[in-house]
DRENMARNU-721376 format. One record per residue (C-alpha): residue in one letter; residue number from 1; chain; x, y, z. Coordinates in Angstrom, 1 decimal, padded with zeros to 4 digits. Each point is the difference from the previous one (the first is absolute). Layout:
BEGIN
<"A",NUM,"A",<X,Y,Z>>;
...
This chain:
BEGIN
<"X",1,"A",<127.1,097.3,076.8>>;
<"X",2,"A",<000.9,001.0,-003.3>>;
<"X",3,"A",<001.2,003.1,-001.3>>;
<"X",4,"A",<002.5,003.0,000.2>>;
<"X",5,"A",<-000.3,002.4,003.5>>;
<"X",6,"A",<-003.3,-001.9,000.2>>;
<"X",7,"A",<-002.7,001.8,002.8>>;
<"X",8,"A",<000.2,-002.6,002.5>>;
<"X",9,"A",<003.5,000.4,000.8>>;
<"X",10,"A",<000.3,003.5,-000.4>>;
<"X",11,"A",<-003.1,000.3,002.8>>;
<"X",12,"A",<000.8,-002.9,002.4>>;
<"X",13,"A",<003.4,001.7,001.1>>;
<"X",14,"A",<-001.2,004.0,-000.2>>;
<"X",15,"A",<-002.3,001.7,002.1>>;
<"X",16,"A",<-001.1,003.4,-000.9>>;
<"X",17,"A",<001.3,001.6,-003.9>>;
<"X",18,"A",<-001.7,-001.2,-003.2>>;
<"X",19,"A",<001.1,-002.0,-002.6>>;
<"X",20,"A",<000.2,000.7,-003.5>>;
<"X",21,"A",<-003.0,-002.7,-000.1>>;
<"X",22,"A",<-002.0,002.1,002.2>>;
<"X",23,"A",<001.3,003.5,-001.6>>;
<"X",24,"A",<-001.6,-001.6,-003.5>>;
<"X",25,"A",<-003.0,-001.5,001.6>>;
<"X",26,"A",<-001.4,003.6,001.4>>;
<"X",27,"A",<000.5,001.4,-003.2>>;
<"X",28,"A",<-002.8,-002.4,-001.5>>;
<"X",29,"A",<-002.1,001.1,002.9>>;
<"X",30,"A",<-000.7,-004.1,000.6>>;
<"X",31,"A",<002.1,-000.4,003.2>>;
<"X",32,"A",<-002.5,-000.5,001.9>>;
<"X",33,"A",<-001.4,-002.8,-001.6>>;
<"X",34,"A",<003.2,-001.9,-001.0>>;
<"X",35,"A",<001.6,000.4,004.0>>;
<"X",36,"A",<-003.6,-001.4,001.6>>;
<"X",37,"A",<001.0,-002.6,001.7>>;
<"X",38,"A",<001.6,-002.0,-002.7>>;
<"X",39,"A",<003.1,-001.8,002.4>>;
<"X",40,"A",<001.8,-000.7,-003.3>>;
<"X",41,"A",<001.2,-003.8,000.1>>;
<"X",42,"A",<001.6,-000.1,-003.2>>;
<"X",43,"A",<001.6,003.1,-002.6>>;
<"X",44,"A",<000.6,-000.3,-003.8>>;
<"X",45,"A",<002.2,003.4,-000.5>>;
<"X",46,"A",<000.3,002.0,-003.1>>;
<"X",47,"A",<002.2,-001.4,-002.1>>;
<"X",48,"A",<-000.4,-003.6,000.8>>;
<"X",49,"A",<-001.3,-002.5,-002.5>>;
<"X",50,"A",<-001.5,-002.9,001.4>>;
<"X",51,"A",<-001.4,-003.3,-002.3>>;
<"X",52,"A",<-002.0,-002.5,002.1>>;
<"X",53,"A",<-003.2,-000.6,002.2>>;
<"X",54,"A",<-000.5,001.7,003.6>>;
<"X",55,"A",<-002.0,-001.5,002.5>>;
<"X",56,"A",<000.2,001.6,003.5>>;
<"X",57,"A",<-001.9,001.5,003.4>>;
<"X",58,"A",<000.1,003.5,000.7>>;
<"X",59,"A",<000.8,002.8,-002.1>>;
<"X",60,"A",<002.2,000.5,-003.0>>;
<"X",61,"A",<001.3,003.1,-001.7>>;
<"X",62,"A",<000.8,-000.2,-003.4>>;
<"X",63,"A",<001.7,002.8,-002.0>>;
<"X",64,"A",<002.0,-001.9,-002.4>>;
<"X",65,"A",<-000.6,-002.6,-002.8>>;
<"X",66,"A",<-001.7,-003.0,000.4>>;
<"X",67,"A",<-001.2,-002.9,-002.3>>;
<"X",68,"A",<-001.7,-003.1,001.1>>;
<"X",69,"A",<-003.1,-000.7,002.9>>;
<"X",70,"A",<-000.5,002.4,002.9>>;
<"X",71,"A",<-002.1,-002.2,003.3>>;
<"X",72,"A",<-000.7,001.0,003.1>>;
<"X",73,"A",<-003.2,000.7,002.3>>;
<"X",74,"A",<001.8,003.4,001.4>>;
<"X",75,"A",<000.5,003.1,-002.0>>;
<"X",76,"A",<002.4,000.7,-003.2>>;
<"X",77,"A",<000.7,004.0,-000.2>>;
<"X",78,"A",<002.0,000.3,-003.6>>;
<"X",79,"A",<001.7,003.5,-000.2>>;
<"X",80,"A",<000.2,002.3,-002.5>>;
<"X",81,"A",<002.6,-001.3,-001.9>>;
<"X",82,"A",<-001.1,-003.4,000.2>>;
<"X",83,"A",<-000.1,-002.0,-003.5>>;
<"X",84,"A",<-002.2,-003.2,000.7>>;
<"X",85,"A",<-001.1,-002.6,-002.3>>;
<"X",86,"A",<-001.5,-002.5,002.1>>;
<"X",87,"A",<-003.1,-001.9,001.0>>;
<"X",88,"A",<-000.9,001.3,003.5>>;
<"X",89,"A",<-002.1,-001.4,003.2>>;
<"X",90,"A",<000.4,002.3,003.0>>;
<"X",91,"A",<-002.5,000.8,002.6>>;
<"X",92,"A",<000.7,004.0,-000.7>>;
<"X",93,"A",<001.9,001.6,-002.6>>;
<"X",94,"A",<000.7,004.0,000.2>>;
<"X",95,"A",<001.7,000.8,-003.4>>;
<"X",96,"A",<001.8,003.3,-001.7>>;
<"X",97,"A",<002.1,-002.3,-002.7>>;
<"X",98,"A",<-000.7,-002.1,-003.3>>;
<"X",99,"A",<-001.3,-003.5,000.2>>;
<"X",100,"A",<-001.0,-002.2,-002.7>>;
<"X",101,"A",<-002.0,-002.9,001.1>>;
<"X",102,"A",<-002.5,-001.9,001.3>>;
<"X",103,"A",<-000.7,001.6,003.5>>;
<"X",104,"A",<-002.3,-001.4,002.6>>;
<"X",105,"A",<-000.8,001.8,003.0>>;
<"X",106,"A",<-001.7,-001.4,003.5>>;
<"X",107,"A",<-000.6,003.5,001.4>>;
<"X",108,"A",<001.0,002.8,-002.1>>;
<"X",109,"A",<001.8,001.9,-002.3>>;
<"X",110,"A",<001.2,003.2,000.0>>;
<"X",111,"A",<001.4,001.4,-003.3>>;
<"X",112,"A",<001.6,003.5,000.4>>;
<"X",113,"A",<001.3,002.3,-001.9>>;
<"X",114,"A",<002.2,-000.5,-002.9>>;
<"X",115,"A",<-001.0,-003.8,000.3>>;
<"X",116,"A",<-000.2,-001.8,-003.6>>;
<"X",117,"A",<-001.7,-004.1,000.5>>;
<"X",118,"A",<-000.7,-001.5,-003.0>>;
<"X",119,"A",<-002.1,-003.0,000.3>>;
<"X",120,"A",<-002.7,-001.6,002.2>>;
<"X",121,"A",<-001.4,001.0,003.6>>;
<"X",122,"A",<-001.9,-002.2,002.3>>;
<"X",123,"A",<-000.9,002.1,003.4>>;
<"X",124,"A",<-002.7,000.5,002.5>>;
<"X",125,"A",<001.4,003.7,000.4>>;
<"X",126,"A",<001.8,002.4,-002.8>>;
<"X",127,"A",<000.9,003.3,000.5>>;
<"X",128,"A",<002.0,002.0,-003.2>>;
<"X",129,"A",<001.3,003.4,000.3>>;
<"X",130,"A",<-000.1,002.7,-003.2>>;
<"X",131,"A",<003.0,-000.5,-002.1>>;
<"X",132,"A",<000.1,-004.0,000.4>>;
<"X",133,"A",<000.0,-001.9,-003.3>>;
<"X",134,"A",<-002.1,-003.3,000.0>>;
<"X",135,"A",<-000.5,-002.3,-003.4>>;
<"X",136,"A",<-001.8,-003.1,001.4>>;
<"X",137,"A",<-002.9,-001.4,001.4>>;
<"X",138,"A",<-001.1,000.3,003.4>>;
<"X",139,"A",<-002.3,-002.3,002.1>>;
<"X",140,"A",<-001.5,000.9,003.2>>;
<"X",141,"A",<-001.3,-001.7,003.0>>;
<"X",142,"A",<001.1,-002.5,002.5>>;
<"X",143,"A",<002.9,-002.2,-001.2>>;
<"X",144,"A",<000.2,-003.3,001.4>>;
<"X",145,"A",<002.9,-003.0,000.5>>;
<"X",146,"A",<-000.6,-001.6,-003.4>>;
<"X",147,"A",<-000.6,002.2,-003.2>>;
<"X",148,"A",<-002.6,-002.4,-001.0>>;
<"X",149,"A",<-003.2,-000.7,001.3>>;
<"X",150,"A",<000.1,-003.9,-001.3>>;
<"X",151,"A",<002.1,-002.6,002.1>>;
<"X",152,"A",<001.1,-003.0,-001.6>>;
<"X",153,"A",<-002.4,-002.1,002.3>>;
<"X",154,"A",<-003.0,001.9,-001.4>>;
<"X",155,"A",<000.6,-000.8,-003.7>>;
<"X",156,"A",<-000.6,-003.5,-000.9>>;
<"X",157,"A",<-000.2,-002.0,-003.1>>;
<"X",158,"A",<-003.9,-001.5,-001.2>>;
């Protein structure tokens, strides 16, 4: 989508060689994790800068800088370069970069080495590899539609 020699196009026209992606990837030893499955939909590429909220389907890679609202039901995989300052609602999100935020999980988070996240985590599953850096709070359990467990119809006035 975005991005310079971004993964999508360099592996939709090649079959067989590596990228220099996949050449960095095996040397973190997480390629196996970041490659499962994830049909990327959308692609932030190092060096791109982006200000703004994202709400899509599917699965987006970011390895640039973003600023803003991250939505989405499908899974966000931010790279190890990745710079994110954001409040974020995925269903999944596999990290390696820095994200400062608010970060709100439907099924899981994976934080993996040299991840930094600095702020709050609300997840029914969290798994953190040595060498990641959390400052926050983290809640655990089932995390529903609404972050409250008030509705307006239930308050009234006596």
């Amino acid at each position: 989508m975005f991005g310079r020699n971004s993964d999508a196009e360099n592996s939709s026209g090649t079959s067989g060689g590596s990228s220099s992606s996949e050449s960095r990837r095996g040397q973190t030893g997480h390629e196996g994790v970041l490659n499962q499955s994830h049909d990327v939909s959308a692609f932030v590429g190092e060096g791109v800068e982006f200000k703004g909220v994202i709400n899509y389907q599917g699965t987006v890679r970011i390895d640039g800088q973003l600023e803003g609202e991250i939505h989405t039901e499908g899974v966000l995989i931010v790279g190890q370069g990745a710079v994110i300052d954001a409040k974020v609602e995925a269903g999944t999100i596999i990290c390696q970069g820095r994200i400062v935020g608010d970060i709100l999980a439907r099924d899981k988070i994976q934080l993996m080495s040299p991840a930094v996240l600095n702020g709050s985590l609300k997840t029914p599953s969290l798994s953190m590899e040595e060498g990641v850096l959390f400052n926050g709070t983290c809640e655990m359990g089932p995390v529903g539609k609404k972050s409250s467990s008030y509705s307006s119809d239930s308050l009234k006035a006596v």
